[in-house]
MARZAMI-896335 format. One line per 10 residues: number of its first residue (from 1); their letters; for each residue x, y, z of C-alpha. Coordinates in nm, 3 decimals. Layout:
# MARZAMI-896335
NUM> A> X:Y:Z ~ ...
***
This chain:
# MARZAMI-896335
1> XXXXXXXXXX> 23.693:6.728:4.912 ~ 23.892:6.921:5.200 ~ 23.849:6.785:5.532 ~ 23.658:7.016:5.718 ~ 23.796:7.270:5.992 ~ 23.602:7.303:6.319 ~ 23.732:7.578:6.585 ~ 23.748:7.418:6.984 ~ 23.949:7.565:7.268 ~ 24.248:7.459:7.316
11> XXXXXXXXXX> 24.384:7.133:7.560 ~ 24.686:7.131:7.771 ~ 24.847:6.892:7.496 ~ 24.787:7.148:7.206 ~ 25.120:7.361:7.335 ~ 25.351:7.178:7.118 ~ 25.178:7.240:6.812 ~ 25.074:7.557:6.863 ~ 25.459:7.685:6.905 ~ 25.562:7.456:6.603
21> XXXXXXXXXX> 25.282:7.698:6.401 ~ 25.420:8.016:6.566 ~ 25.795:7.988:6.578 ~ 25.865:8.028:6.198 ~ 25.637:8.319:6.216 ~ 25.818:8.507:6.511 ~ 25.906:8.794:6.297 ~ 25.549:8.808:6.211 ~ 25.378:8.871:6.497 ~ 25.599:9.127:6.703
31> XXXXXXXXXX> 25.305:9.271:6.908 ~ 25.092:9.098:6.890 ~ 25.110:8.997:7.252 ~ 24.782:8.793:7.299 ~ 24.991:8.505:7.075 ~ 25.222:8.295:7.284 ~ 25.574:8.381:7.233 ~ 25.745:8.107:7.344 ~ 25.694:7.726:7.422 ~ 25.626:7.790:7.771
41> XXXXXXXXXX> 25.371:8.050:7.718 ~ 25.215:7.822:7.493 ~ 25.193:7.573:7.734 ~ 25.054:7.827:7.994 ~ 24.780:7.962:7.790 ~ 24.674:7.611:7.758 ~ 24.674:7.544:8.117 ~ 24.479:7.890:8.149 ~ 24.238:7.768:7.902 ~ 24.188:7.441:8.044
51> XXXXXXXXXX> 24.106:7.588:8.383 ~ 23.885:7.898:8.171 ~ 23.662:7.602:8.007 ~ 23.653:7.424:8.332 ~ 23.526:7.728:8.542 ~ 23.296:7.782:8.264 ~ 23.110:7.444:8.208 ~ 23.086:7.425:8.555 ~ 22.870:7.792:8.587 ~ 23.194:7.874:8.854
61> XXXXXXXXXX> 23.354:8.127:8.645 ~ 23.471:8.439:8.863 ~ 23.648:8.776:8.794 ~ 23.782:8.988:9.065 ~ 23.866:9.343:9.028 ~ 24.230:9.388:8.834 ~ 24.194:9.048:8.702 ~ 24.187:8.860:8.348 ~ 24.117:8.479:8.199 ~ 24.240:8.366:7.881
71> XXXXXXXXXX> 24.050:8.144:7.622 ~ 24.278:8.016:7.323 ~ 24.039:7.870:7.040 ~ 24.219:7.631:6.796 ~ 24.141:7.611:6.358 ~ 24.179:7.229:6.314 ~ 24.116:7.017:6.047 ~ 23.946:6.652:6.143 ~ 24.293:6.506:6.079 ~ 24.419:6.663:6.415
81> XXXXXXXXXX> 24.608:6.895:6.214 ~ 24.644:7.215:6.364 ~ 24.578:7.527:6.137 ~ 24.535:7.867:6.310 ~ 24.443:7.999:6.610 ~ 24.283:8.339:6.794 ~ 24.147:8.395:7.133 ~ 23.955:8.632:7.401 ~ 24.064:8.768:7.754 ~ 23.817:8.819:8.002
91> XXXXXXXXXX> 23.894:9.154:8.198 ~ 23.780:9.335:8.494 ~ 23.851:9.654:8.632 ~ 24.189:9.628:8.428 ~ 24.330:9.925:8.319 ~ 24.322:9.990:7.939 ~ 24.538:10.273:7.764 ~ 24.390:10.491:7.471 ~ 24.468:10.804:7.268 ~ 24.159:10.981:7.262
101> XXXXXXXXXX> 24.152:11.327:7.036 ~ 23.896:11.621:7.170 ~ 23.832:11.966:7.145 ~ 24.143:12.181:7.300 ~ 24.111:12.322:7.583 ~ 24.080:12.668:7.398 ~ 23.872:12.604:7.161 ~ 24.107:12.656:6.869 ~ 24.199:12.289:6.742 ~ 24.229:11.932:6.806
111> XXXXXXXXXX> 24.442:11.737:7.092 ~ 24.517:11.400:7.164 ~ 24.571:11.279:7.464 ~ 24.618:10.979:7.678 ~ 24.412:10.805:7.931 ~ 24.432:10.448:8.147 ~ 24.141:10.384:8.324 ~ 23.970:10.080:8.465 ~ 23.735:9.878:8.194 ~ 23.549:9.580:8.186
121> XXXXXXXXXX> 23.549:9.405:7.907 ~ 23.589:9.068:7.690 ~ 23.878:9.122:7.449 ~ 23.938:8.966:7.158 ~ 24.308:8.850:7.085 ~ 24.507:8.798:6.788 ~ 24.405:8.545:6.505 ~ 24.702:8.391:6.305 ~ 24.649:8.097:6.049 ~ 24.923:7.913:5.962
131> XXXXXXXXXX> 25.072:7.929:5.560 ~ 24.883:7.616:5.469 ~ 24.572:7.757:5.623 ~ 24.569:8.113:5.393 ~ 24.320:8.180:5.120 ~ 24.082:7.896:5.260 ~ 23.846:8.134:5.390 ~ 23.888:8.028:5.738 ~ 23.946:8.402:5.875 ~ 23.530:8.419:5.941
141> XXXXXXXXXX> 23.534:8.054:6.160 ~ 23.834:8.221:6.376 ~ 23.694:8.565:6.377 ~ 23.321:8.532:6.441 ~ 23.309:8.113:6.552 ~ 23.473:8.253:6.890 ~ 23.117:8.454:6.951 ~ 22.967:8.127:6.943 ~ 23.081:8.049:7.276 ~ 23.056:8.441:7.426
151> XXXXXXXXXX> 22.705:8.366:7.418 ~ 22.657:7.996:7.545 ~ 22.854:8.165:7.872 ~ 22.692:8.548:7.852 ~ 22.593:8.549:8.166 ~ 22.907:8.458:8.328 ~ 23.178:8.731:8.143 ~ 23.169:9.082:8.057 ~ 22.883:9.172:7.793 ~ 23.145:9.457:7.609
161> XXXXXXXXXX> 23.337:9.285:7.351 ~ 23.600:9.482:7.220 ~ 23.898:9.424:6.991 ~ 24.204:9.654:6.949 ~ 24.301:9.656:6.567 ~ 24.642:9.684:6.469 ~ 24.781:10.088:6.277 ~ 24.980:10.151:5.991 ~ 25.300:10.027:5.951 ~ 25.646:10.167:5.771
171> XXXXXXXXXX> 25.814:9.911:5.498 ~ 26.061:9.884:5.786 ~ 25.821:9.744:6.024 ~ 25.739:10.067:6.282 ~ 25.495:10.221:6.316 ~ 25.446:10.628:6.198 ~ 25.228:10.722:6.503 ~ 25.520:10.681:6.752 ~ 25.758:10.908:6.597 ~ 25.415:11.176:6.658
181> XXXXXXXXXX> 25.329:11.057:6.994 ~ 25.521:10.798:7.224 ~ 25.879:10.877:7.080 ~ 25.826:11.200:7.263 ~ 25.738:11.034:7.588 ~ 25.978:10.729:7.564 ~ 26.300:10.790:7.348 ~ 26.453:10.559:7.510 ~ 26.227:10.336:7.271 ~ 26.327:10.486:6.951
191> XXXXXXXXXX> 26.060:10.268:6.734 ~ 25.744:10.084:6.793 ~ 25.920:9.773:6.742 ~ 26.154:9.878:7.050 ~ 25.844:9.953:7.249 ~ 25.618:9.673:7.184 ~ 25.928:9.416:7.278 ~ 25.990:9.604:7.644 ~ 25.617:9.592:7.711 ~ 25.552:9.257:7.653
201> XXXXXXXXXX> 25.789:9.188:7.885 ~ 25.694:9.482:8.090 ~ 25.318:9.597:8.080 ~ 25.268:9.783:8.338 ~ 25.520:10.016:8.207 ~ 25.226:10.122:7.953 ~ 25.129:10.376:8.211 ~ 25.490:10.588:8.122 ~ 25.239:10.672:7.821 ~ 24.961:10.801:7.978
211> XXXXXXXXXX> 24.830:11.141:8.103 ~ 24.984:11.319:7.821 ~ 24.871:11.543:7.540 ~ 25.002:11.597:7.180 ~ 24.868:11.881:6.923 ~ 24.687:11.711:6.645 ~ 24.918:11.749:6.329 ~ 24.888:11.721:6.000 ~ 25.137:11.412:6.032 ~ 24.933:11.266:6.281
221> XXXXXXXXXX> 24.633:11.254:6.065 ~ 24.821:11.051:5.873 ~ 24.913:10.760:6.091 ~ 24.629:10.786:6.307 ~ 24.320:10.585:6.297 ~ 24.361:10.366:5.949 ~ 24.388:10.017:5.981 ~ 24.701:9.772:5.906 ~ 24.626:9.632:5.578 ~ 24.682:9.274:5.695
231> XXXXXXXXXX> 24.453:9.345:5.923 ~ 24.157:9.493:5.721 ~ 23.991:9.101:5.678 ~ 23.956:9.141:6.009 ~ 23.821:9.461:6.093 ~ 23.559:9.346:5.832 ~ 23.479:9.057:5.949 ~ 23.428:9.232:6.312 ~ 23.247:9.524:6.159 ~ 22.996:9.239:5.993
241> XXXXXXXXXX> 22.966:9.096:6.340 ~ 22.829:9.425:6.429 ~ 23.158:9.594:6.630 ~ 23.144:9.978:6.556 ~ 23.516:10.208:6.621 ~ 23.442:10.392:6.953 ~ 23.695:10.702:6.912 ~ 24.010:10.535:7.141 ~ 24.304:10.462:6.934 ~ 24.643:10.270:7.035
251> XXXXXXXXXX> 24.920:10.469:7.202 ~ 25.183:10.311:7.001 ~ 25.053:10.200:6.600 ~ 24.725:10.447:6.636 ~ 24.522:10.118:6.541 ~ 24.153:10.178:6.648 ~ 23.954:9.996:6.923 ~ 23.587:9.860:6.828 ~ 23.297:9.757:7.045 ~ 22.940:9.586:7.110
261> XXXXXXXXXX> 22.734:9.442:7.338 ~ 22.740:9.063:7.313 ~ 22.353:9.079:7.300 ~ 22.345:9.325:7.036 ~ 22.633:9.149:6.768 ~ 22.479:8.989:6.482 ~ 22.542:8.647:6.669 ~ 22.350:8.707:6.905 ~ 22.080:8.842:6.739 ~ 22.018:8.553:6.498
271> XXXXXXXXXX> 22.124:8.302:6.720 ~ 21.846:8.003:6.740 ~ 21.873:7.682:6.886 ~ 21.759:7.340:6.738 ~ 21.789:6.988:6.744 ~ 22.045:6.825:6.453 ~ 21.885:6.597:6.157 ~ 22.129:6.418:5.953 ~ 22.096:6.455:5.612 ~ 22.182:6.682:5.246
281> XXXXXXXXXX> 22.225:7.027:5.432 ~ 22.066:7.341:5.329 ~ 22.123:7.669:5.127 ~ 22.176:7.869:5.487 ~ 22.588:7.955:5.522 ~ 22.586:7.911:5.901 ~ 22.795:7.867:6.174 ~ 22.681:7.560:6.384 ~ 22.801:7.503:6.698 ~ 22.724:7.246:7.001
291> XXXXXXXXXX> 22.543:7.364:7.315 ~ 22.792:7.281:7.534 ~ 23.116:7.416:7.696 ~ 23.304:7.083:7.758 ~ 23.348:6.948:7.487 ~ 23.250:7.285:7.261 ~ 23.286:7.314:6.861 ~ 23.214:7.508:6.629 ~ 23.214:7.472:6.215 ~ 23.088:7.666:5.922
301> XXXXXXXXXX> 22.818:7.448:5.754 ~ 22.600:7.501:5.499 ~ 22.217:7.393:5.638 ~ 21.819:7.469:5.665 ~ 21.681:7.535:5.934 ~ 21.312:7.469:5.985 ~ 21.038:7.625:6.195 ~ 20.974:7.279:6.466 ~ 21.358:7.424:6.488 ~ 21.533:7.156:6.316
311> XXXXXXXXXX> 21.874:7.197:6.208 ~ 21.943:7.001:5.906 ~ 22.345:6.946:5.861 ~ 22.515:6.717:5.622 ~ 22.568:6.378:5.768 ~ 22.919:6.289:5.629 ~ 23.052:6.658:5.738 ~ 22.850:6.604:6.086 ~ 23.004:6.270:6.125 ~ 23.377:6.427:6.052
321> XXXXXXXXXX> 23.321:6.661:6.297 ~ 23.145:6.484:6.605 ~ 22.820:6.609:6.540 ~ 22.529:6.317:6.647 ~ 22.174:6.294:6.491 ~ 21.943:6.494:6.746 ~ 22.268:6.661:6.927 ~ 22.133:7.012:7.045 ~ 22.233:7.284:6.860 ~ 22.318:7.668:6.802
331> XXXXXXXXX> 22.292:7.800:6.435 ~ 22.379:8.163:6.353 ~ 22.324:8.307:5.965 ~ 22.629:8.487:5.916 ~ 22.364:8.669:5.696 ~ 22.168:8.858:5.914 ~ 21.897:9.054:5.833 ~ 21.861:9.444:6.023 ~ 21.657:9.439:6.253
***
């Protein structure tokens, strides 16, 4: 049997590994800017974590207008052994660039055009897992575990959850929607690639993209709006969590964004609470989590779960993971009936 995989935040002595799972993958992840990209931003996004968790157990967690808090969740297996990893950024007030497409101004066809404007949100990052990790359904305990701990904090971070999905992408690695739309604005960056490298080093140079409008072309409509095929599992896995496309697209891929209210997700609507009994499980595919922020886990368990709210877990997989007889609980179906 497989050790089991629980998902925690990260600790300031997770930076090594994290960077040993990222650097063969640096090709990989060009853009995806929520991942660290070097070993010293993996060893500040654990330091940001670290004080994130802290702030958070402690009910002391501020945002002021303009700024953002990182979270880095960790996919590890009981060994220690580190196997993916994904994230959220707490935002306020912080500007957030979209292509939006309307009505033109004449009333004779379709425009896109670019805004930045303030928005308050919790943003979820990147997932990667790591080439041992792949085809061991762990993509739902990254994905949706993370939600988990949105709502033991709800009432300390922003209730929109959003996530900005990655566009289509060329055999050569660029994407088609900036030869329609930001090569026009920026040819100094002759490819998305280009782009995405200058404004992760520069962000605030996003705004050179915004306040323009484009005439909604044939081409376009091909390279706006679908999804990167490596990341369809997760747009799934969001749109089963209950995150619905809300009509702003990417100003360089064209990936779309997708949103909910915490309180409205599928986590949080068949979220209960219960106390843990020990013993052969259940037929419920769950993700179980501890009702706490410091230490906080969460694992994908099969278990029952009883009207006097009792929890029932299997004791050698609660064991592996740290789980005590009568700990306190939070159990979400990741079957959910409508409501």
């Amino acid at each position: 049997m497989r050790a089991p995989v629980l998902l925690r935040p990260a600790k300031v002595d997770d930076a090594e590994a994290i960077w040993e799972l990222l650097a063969p993958a640096a090709t990989e992840v060009i853009g995806m800017s929520s991942l660290p990209g070097s070993a010293p931003a993996a060893e500040q996004a654990c330091l940001d974590t670290a004080d994130t968790v802290a702030a958070l157990a402690t009910g002391s967690f501020r945002l002021d207008d303009g700024a953002k808090r990182r979270l880095l969740f960790l996919a590890c297996d009981t060994g220690g052994e580190l196997l993916g990893l994904t994230g959220v950024t707490f935002k306020r007030a912080v500007a957030n660039l979209a292509v939006k497409v309307t009505t033109s101004d004449d009333g004779e066809g379709l425009i896109m055009h670019s805004t930045s404007a303030p928005w308050t949100r919790t943003e979820l990052d990147s997932s990667f897992l790591g080439p041992r990790a792949r085809g061991r359904h762990l993509g739902t305990l990254l994905s949706r575990g993370r939600f988990m701990l949105l709502h033991l904090v709800h009432s300390q971070i922003p209730e929109t959850v959003a996530s900005h999905l990655r566009g289509r992408f060329d055999a050569d690695g660029s994407a088609p929607f900036w030869r329609c739309f930001g090569a026009h604005l920026a040819p100094h960056w002759q490819t998305s690639t280009e782009a995405e490298l200058a404004l992760i080093g520069e962000p605030d140079r996003l705004d050179e993209l915004a306040g323009n409008v484009r005439p909604l072309t044939a081409e376009v409509l091909e390279s706006l709006g679908p999804v990167n095929a490596a990341s369809m599992p997760a747009f799934h896995l969001l749109r089963a969590e209950g995150l619905t496309p809300n009509g702003m697209y990417d100003p360089i891929d064209g990936g779309p964004t997708v949103v909910a209210e915490l309180d409205e997700t599928v986590t949080g609507r068949c979220r209960t609470h219960g106390r843990a009994r020990l013993g052969r499980g259940g037929p419920i595919d769950t993700l179980v989590s501890v009702a706490t922020v410091d230490p906080f886990l969460v694992v994908r368990a099969s278990v029952a779960i009883d009207h006097s709210a009792t929890i029932t877990i299997d004791a050698e997989l609660a064991a592996a993971v740290g789980i005590a007889d009568d700990a306190l609980l939070a159990a979400a179906p990741l079957v959910c009936p409508r409501p």
